[in-house]
ZAFIRO-582784 format. One record per residue (C-alpha): x, y, z. Coordinates in steps of 0.001 Angstrom, whole numbers. Layout:
! ZAFIRO-582784
X	Y	Z
...
//
This chain:
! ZAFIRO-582784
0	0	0
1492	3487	-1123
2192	5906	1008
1366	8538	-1191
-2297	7850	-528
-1630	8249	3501
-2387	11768	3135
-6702	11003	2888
-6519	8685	5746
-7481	9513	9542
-4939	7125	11133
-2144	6578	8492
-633	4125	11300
-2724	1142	10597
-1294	1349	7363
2670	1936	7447
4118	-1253	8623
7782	-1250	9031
7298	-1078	13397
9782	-2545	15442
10023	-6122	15533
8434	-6867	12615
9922	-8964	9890
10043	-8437	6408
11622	-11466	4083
13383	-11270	1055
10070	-12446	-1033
12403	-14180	-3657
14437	-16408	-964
10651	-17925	531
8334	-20911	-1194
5100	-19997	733
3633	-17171	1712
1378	-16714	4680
-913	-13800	5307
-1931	-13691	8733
-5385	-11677	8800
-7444	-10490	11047
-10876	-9264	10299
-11077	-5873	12011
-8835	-2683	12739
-5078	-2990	13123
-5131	-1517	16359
-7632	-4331	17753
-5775	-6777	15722
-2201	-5672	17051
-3566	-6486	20575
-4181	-10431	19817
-1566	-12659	21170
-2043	-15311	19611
-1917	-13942	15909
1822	-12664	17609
2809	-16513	18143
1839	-17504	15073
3442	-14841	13190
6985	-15352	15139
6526	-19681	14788
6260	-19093	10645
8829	-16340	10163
11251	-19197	12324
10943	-21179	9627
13234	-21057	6794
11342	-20365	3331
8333	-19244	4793
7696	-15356	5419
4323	-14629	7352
2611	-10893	6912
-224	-9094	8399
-3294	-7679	7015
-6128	-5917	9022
-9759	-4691	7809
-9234	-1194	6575
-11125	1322	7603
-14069	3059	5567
-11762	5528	4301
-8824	3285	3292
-11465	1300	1674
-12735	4174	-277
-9265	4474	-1691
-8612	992	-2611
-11709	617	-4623
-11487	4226	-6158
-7293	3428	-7574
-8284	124	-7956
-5462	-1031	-5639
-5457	-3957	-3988
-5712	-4997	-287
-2113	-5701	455
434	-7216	3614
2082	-4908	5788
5825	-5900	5353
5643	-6498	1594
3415	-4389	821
2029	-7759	-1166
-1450	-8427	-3019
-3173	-10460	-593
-4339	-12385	-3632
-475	-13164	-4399
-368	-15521	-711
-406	-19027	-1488
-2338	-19177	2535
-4895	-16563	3861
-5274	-17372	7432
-7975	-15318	9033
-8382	-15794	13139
-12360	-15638	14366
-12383	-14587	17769
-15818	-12179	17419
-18576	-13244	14886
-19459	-10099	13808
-16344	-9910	11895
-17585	-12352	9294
-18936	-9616	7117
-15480	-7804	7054
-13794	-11565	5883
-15607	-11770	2939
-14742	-7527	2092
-11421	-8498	2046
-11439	-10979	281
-13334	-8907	-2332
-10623	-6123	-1655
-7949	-8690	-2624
-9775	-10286	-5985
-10221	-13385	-4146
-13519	-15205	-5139
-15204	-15605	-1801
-17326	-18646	-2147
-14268	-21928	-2160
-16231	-23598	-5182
-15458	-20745	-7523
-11349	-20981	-6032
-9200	-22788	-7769
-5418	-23847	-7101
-4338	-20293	-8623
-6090	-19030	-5627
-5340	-18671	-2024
-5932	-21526	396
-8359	-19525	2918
-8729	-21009	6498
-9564	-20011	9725
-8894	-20603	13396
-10176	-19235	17024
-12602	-19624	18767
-15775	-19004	16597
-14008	-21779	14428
-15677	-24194	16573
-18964	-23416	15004
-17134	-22643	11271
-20744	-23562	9478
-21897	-19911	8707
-18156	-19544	7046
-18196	-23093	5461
-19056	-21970	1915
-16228	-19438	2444
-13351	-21086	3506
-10844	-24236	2579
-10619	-25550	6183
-10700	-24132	9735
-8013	-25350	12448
-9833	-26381	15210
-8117	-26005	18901
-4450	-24948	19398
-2245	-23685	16582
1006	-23705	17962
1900	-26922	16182
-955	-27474	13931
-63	-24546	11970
3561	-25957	10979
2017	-29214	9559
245	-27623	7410
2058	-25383	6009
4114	-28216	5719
1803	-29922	3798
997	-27101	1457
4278	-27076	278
4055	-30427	-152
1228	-30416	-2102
2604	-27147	-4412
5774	-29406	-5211
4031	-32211	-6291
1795	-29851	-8330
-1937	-31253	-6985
-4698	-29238	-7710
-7534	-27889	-4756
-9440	-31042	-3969
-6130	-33405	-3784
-4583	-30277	-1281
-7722	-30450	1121
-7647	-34523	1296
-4359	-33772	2204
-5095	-31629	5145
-7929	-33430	6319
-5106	-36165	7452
-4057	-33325	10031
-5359	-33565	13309
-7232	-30560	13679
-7930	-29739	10502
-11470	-29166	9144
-12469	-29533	5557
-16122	-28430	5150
-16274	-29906	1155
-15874	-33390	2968
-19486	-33097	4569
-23048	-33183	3536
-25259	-31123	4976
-29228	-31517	4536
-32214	-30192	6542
-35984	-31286	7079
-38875	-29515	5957
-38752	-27778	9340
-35369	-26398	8880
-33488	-28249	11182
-30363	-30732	10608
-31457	-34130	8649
-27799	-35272	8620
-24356	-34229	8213
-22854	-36829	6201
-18889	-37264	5922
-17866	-38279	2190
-15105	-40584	4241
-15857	-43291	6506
-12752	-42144	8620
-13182	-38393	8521
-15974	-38632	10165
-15696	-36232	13372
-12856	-33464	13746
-11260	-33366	17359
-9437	-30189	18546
-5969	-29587	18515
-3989	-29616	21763
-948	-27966	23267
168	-30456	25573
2703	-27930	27365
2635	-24471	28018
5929	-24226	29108
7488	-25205	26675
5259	-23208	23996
6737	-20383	21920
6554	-17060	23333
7271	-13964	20757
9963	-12346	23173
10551	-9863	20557
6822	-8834	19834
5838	-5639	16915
5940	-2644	18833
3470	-798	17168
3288	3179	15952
-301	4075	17433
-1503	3539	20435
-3293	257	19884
-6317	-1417	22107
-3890	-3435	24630
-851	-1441	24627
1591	-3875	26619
3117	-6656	26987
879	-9625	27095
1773	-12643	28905
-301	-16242	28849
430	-17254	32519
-2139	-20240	32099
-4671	-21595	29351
-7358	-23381	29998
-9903	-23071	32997
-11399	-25441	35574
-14120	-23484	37181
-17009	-24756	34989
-19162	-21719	34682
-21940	-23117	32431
-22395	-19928	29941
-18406	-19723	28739
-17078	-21286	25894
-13423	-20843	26425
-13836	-22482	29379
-14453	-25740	28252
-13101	-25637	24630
-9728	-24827	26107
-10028	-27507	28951
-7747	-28853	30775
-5723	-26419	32623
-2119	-25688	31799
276	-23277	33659
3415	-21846	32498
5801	-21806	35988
6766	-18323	37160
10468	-18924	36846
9173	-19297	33111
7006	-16598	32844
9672	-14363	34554
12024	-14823	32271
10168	-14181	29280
8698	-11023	30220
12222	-9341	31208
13585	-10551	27153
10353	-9119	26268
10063	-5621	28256
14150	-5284	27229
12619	-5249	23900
9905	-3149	23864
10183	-446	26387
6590	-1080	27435
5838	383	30479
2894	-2831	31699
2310	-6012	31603
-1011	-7924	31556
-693	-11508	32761
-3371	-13357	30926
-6051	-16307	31408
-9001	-17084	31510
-8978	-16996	35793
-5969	-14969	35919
-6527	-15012	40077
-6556	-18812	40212
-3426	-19426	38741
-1284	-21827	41222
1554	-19325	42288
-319	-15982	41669
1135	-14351	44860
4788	-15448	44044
4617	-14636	41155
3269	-11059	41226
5885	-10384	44159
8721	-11506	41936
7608	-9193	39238
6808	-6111	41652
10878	-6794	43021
12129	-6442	39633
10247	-3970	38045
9025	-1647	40328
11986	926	39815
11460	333	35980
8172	2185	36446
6443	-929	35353
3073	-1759	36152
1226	-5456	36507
-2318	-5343	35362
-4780	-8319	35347
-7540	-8866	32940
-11437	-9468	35385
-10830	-10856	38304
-12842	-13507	39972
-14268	-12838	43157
-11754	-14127	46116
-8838	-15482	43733
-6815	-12919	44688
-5488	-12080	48366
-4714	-8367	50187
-930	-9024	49754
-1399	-9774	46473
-3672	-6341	45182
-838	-4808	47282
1978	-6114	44909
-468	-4926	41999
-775	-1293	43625
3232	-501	43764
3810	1050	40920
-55	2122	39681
-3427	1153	40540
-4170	-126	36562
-8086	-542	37154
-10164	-3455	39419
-12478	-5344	37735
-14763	-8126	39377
-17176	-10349	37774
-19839	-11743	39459
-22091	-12657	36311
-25180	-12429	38089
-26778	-10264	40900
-28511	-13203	43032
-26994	-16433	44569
-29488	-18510	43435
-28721	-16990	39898
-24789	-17928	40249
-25556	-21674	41519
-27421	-21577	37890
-24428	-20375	35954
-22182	-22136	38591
-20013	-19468	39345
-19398	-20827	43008
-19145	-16707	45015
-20638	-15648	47011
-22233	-12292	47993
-20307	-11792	50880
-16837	-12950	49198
-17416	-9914	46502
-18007	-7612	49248
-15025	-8381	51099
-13088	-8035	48257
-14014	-4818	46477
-13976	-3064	50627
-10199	-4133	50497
-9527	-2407	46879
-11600	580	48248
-9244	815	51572
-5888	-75	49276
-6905	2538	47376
-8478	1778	44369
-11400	4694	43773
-13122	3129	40872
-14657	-637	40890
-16191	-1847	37527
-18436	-4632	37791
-19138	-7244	34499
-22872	-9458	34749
-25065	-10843	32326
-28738	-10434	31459
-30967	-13713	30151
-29005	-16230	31606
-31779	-19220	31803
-34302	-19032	34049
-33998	-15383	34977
-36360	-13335	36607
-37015	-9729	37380
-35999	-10738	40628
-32925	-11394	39810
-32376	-8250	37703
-33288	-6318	40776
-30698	-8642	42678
-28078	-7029	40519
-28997	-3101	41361
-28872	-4546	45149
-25626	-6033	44899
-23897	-2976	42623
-25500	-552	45508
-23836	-3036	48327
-20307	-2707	46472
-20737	797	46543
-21316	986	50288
-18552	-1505	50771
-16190	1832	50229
-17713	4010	52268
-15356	5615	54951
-12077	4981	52331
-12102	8436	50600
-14240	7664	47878
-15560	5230	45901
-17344	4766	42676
-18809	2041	40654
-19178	1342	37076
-21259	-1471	35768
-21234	-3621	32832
-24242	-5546	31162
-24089	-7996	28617
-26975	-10049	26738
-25820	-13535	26717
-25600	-15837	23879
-25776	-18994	24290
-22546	-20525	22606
-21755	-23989	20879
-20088	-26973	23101
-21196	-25416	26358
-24167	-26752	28845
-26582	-23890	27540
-26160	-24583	23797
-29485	-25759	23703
-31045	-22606	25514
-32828	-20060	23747
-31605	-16344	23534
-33919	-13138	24327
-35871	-11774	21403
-35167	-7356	21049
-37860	-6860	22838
-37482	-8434	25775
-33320	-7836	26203
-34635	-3788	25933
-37444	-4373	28400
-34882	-5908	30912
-32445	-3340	29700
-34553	-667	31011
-35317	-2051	34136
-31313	-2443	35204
-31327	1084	34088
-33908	2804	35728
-32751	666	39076
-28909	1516	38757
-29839	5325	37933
-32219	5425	41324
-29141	4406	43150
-26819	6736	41289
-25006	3956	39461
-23581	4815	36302
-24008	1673	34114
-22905	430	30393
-24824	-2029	27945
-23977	-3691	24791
-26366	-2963	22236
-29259	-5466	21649
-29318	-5771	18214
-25113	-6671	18526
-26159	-9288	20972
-28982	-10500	18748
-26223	-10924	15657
-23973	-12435	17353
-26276	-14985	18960
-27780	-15540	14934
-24227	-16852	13905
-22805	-18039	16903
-25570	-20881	16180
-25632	-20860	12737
-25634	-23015	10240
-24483	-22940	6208
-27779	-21691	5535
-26650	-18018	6630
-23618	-17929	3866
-26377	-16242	1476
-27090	-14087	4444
-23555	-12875	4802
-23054	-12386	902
-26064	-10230	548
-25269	-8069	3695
-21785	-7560	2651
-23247	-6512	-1045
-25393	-4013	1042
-22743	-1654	2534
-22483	-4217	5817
-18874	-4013	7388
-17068	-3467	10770
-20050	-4961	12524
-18276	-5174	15933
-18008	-1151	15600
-21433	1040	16913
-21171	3449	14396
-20393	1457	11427
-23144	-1907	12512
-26145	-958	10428
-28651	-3123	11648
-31586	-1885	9235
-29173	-3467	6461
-29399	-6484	8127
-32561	-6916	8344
-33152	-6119	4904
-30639	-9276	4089
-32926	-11505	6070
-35323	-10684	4186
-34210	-10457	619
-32747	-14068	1582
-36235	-15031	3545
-34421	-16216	6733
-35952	-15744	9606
-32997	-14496	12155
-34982	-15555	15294
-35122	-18854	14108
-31614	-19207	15157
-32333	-18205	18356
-35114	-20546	19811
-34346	-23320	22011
-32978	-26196	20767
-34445	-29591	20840
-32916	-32280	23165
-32016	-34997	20007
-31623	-32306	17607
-28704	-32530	15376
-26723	-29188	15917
-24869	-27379	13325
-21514	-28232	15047
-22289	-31884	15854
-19074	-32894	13725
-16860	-30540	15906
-15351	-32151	18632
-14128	-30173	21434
-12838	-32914	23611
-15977	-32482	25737
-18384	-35374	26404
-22028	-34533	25172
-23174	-35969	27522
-21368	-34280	29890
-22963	-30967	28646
-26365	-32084	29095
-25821	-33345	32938
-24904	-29871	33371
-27627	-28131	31732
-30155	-30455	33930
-28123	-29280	36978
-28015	-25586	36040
-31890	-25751	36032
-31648	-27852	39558
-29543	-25222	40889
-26658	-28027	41578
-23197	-26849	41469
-20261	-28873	39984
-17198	-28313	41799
-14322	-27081	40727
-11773	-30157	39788
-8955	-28479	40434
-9225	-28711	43840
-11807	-31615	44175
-12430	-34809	41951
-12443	-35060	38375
-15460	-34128	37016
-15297	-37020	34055
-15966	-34055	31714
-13882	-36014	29068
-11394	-33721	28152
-8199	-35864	29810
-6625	-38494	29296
-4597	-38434	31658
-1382	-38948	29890
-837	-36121	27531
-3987	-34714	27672
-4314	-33214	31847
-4171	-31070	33708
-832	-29123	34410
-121	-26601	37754
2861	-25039	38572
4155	-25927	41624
7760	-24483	41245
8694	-20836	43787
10043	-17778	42253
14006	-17535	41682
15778	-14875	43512
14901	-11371	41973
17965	-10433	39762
20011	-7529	40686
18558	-4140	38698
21577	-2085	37232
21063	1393	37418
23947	4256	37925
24967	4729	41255
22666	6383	44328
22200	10263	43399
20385	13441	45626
16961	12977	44636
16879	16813	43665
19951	15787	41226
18158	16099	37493
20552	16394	33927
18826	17747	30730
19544	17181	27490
18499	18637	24350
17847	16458	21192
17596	17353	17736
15962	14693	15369
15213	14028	11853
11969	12220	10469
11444	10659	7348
9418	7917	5749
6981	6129	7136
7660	7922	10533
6355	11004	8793
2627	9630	9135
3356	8657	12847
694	11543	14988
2449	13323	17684
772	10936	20569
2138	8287	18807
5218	9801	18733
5730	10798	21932
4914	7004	22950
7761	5775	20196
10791	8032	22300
9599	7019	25580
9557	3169	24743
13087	3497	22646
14571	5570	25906
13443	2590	27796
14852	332	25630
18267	1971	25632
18154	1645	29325
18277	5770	30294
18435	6353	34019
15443	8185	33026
13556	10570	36023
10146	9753	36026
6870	12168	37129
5290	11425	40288
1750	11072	41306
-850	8192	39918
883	7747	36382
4291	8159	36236
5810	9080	33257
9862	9816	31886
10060	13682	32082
10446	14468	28044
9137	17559	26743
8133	18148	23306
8113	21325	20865
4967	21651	19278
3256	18575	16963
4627	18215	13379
1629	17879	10937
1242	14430	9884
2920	13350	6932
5380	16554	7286
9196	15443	7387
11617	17121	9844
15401	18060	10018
14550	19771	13147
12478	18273	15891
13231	19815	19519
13354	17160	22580
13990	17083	26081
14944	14385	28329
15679	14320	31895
18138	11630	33727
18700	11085	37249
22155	10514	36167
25134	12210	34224
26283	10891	30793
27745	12175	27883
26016	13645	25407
26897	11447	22577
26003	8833	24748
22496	9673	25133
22593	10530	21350
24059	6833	20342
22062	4838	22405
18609	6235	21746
19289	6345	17952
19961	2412	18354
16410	2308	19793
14432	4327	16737
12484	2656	13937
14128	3538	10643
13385	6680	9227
14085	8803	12979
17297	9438	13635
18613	11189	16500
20808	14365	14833
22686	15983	17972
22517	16067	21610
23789	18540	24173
23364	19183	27964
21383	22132	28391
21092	23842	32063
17711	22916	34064
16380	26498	33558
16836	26723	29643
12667	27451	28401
11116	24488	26671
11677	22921	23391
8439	25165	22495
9170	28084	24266
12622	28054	22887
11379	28668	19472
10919	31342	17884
9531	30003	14421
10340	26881	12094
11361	26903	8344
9081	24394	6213
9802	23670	2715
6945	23195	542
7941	21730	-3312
4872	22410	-5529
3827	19770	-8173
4623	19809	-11776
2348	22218	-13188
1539	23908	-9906
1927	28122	-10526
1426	30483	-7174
908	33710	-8834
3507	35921	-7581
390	39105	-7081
-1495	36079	-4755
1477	35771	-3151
2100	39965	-2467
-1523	40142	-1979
-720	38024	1291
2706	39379	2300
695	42766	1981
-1838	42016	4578
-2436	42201	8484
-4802	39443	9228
-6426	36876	6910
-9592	35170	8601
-10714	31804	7065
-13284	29908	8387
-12451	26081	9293
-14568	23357	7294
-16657	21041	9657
-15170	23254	12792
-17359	26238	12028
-14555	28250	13771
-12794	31507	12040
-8570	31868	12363
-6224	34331	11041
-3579	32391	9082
-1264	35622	8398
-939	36482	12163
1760	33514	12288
3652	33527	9038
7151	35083	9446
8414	34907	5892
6988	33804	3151
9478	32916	-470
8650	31417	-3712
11806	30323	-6156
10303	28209	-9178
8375	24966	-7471
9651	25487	-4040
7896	27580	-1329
9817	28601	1879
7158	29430	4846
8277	30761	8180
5857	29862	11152
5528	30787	14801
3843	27597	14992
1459	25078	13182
1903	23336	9873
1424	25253	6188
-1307	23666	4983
-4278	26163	5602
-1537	28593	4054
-715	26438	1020
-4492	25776	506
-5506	29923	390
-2501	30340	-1538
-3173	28022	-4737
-6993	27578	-3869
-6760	24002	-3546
-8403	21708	-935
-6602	20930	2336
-6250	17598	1237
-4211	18463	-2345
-2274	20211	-21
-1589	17842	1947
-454	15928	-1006
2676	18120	-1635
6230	17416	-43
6837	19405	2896
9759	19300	5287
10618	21275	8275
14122	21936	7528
15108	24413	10332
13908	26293	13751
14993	29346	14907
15600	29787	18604
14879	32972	20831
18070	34428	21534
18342	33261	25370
18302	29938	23695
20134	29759	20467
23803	28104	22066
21856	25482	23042
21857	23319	20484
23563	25148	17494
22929	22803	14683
18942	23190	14765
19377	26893	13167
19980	25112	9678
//
């Protein structure tokens, strides 16, 4: 993807590529290419870990070169269609169309609509009968692949379970099958020998008169059922130590660390909790040393430790104690995704509170007991209130709390239990300084292989009607609450139980304008509706209860889970009997161990001895050294936004291991400061920066070792130590020098031009902003010598100049090369740092 087109794009970032950490092959020395996509933004994308592992696994091996794609948004789309151009890989910049595998992860199924846009984006046919071996194998994995069927007309094969090794066999098999030169259906018998591996042209679906399954018929006697993958051992699993360090600031902005997969508690509405069954633990000494290669690398300043009951995990105190020892004077803070209620102890939210308090989140699921022996999430009232009273006196001010609505048998009781028990949490703080609470409320959807896959799902109007009551109730008690949407709920529960029937459903909705589903302003629900329609499919259909020998869509899917297992648990859901938790009490006889390869695995292992932190010698804590940085940027870094800017130095100070002074108070943060934002997509000679150590180095110390730690295209130009009362990087200048070279065929009329120079003030009015500046107040000097155009500004970029001056649009003008090639310093500032007075 050009740059030149970055210029009409909001966030240019999603776009560029080239981020630390992020590996680009030599396209003529690899045999297969892999495109790793994911159906939605780059910045929700860039937060998946597990597209991370599978992207570091590939690029290991030799001949194979893995890239990333990502959804565009509306306006990159725009573009693509309007030049024609082609969806295309980050690192390569590569056709998708030109990857011998598309591999798209489902971990949200209303990203189904943006899978088939990009295939159309790339040229790829989306239905697999119209693909041929000139085409791109197209398969997908997560965890909506264990219902694939609304995606089955779509794709070549979905990867059910684990891809850490699954992945390498078949890729290994592809290029196989591409030396021996078989066509489509001779590749896909191929893969259906890998365990895992799930080739929807191998089964026969057909339905009754009523709509429901007849049969789903294999077309081989001994391909008959398709069992998960399984990692056996997570210790041993790779780990992307050197993970993309992205430009923008993305959703998870961290370093992400698996401390455990799998879960044991049994709540009866999750899916990951039993598809990912049995437990398995990485040990701390593990974990420990991973993260410290991995924050070396990346200059992140958190970590989230990850699972699906990050509290229960076998050494959580231990291990969070360990962490706090080493990192704490790194600035480094530990945050944990929803807690459950009593996993975690005071000593422990203690460790988590050292460095800052990153946000306490409990999730009870429902507001009554009698409601939580349904869903068997085994707390109590009483254990939540302890809890959240100890984050209130620790500290925390701000308790958000996650539950459900139209979990079976539910009653307005038991929406009024939830009010009741928010209210109590509240209280629970009272007398610590303050204390708020935010709550949460989801619709649920009952999901494939789990005890309620047979329960129906609340129509719109009832979800709104129960909606309204939580509302009204939380608002009384002055409870601020959040809800997800009901017609989001109501999609995703359509296809999280659908069948192949719903492929002409997705087609037409995607012909329709439907795309970026999972985003409120861009799900147009009216759209859908109309596609149900046009297809005559009734959505709510998909929704009803299921009967008890009905064959369900995913039948043929097995997720190492006994039916029969499943349907002891939905009869005990509705008898309000609990199944305890086997980690701690007997097996369950769920089915998901064997007890050899396939068990459960806890750590049981302490904590090494916290390493010794190296950091200059013990200083005054008043001591502070200043430096002043000049720095060039060019390429891709051009389209990087201040923010994202700012976050790129502070990470690559980090990295170079600065004895960096940090800001006190609830976030710290390294004490840069910043002249004023370059415009995006503006190059610079001269880019002012200020950094503050705790102790003394040489100036071409500083400069060396922080240019090591830039992403190509920022360089780090000169450093000097500058005395703690020199004014800002902002304040110390007194205008910068942008050149501006006009495109062939571009005239400025020298009488426009001396029309300007001529005047006092110039008020234009601001498109979309209704707001009225004066663009002459801040021009200096103002040159024109053939195509190039020398502006002088007390601040801000030239564009609203260049765009009165040759009556073009702001975005033409944005279109032009511009680069900031000097700044001029106020006098009590200009020894500073000679060289930036180009």
């Amino acid at each position: 993807m050009a740059f030149d087109c970055l210029h009409q794009i909001e966030k240019p970032t999603r776009y560029l590529g080239g981020e630390l950490g992020s590996i680009t092959k030599d396209l003529a020395q690899v045999d297969l290419r892999f495109a790793l996509a994911f159906p939605d933004t780059y910045e929700v994308g860039m937060s998946h870990l597990g597209l991370a592992i599978l992207y570091h696994i590939l690029n290991e091996q030799d001949g194979v070169a893995a890239e990333r794609v990502y959804a565009p948004w509306p306006d990159m789309e725009a573009v693509l269609r309007q030049s024609g151009t082609s969806l295309t890989s980050l690192e390569n910049q590569l056709p998708l169309g030109e990857f011998h595998i598309v591999g798209f992860t489902l971990q949200y199924e209303l990203s189904y609509t943006n899978i088939l846009n990009m295939l159309d984006l790339a040229g790829i046919p989306r239905r697999r009968s119209a693909r041929d071996a000139s085409h791109p194998l197209v398969i997908v994995g997560g965890p909506c692949a264990f219902n694939p069927e609304p995606l089955a007309e779509f794709i070549d094969c979905a990867l059910i379970g684990d891809g850490e090794e699954a992945v390498l066999e078949l890729v290994a098999a592809v290029r196989a099958a591409r030396q021996a030169g078989e066509d489509r259906p001779a590749l896909l018998e191929r893969l259906s020998c890998i365990d895992g591996v799930y080739v929807p042209s191998l089964f026969q679906v057909d339905y009754h008169t009523d709509g429901t399954i007849k049969s789903i018929v294999p077309q081989r006697t001994d391909y008959s059922r398709v069992r998960r993958r399984f990692l056996a051992d997570l210790e041993t699993a790779p780990y992307p130590t050197t993970p993309i360090v992205p430009f923008m600031n993305t959703v998870h902005n961290r370093v992400a660390m698996e401390i455990a997969r799998g879960c044991t508690r049994g709540c009866r509405f999750c899916q990951a909790g039993y598809i990912y069954r049995p437990v398995r633990e990485r040990s701390p000494e593990k974990i420990t040393e991973l993260l410290e290669q991995a924050l070396a690398n990346t200059g992140y300043e958190e970590i989230s430790l990850l699972s699906l009951s990050t509290g229960d995990y076998s050494c959580i105190e231990p291990l969070l104690k360990g962490l706090m020892d080493r990192f704490v004077q790194q600035k480094v803070a530990v945050s944990l995704p929803s807690l459950r209620v009593g996993s975690l102890s005071e000593e422990a939210m203690e460790q988590i509170k050292k460095v800052r308090k990153t946000g306490f989140t409990l999730a009870p699921e429902a507001g009554s007991e009698r409601m939580r022996q349904v869903i068997n999430k085994g707390i109590t009232e009483e254990d939540l209130l302890l809890a959240t009273q100890t984050a209130f006196t620790l500290g925390w001010r701000l308790i958000k709390l996650y539950f459900m609505l139209g979990l079976p048998t539910e009653t307005d009781a038991d929406l009024a239990a939830i009010v009741d028990l928010a209210a109590r949490v509240k209280k629970s703080g009272r007398g610590t300084g303050g204390a708020d609470v935010n709550v949460a409320v989801s619709t649920f959807v009952p999901k494939p292989h789990t005890p309620f896959q047979w329960e129906p799902q609340l129509d719109l109007d009832e979800t709104r009607r129960r909606l309204t009551l939580l509302r009204n109730g939380l608002a009384a008690k002055k409870l601020r609450m959040k809800w997800h949407d009901p017609p989001l709920s109501f999609m995703e529960g359509v296809f999280a139980r659908g069948d192949r029937r719903l492929a002409t459903v997705l087609e037409k909705a995607v012909d329709l304008g439907c795309r970026l589903d999972g985003w409120r302003e861009h799900f147009k629900f009216d759209l859908w509706q109309q596609a149900f329609s046009d297809c005559q499919i009734d959505p709510t259909w998909y929704l009803r209860r299921r009967g008890d020998d009905e064959i369900l869509p995913w039948e043929h899917i097995d997720c190492g889970i006994a039916p029969e297992f499943l349907r002891a648990e939905r009869d005990k859901a509705v008898a309000g009997a609990p199944t305890p938790d086997c980690r701690n009490h007997p097996c369950s006889q769920c089915g998901a161990c064997d007890f050899d390869q396939v068990r459960m695995r806890f750590s049981t292992a302490t904590l090494l001895p916290a390493t010794e932190v190296i950091e200059p010698l013990p200083i005054p804590a008043e001591e502070r050294f200043r430096y002043r940085l000049l720095l060039h940027r060019d390429g891709r870094t051009r389209f990087v936004s201040h923010l994202e800017y700012i976050s790129v130095l502070e990470r690559a100070a980090r990295r170079a291991k600065l004895p960096l002074r940090y800001s006190a108070g609830f976030h710290p943060a390294p004490k840069f400061s910043y002249s004023d934002a370059l415009p995006t997509g503006v190059a610079s000679d001269a880019e002012l920066l200020d950094l503050e150590l705790f102790a003394e180095l040489p100036p071409d110390s500083v400069q060396q070792a922080l240019s090591r730690q830039l992403p190509e295209g920022m360089t780090v130009r000169s450093c000097v130590q500058v005395p703690s009362s020199t004014p800002s990087p902002s304040a110390s200048i007194a205008h910068a020098v942008y050149r501006v070279t006009l495109p062939p065929g571009t005239q400025l009329p020298a009488e426009r031009l001396a029309d300007f120079l001529r005047m006092e003030t110039l008020l234009v009015t601001l498109p979309r902003k209704e707001q009225t500046i004066d663009i002459r107040r801040d021009v200096v000097d103002l040159h024109c010598d053939g195509d190039t155009l020398l502006v002088s500004l007390r601040k801000g970029g030239p564009f609203r100049l260049l765009t009165w001056l040759l009556e073009f649009d702001e975005t033409q003008a944005r279109s032009f090369e511009v680069r900031k090639i000097a700044v001029v310093l106020h006098p009590e500032a200009d020894t500073t740092l000679g060289t930036s007075n180009n």
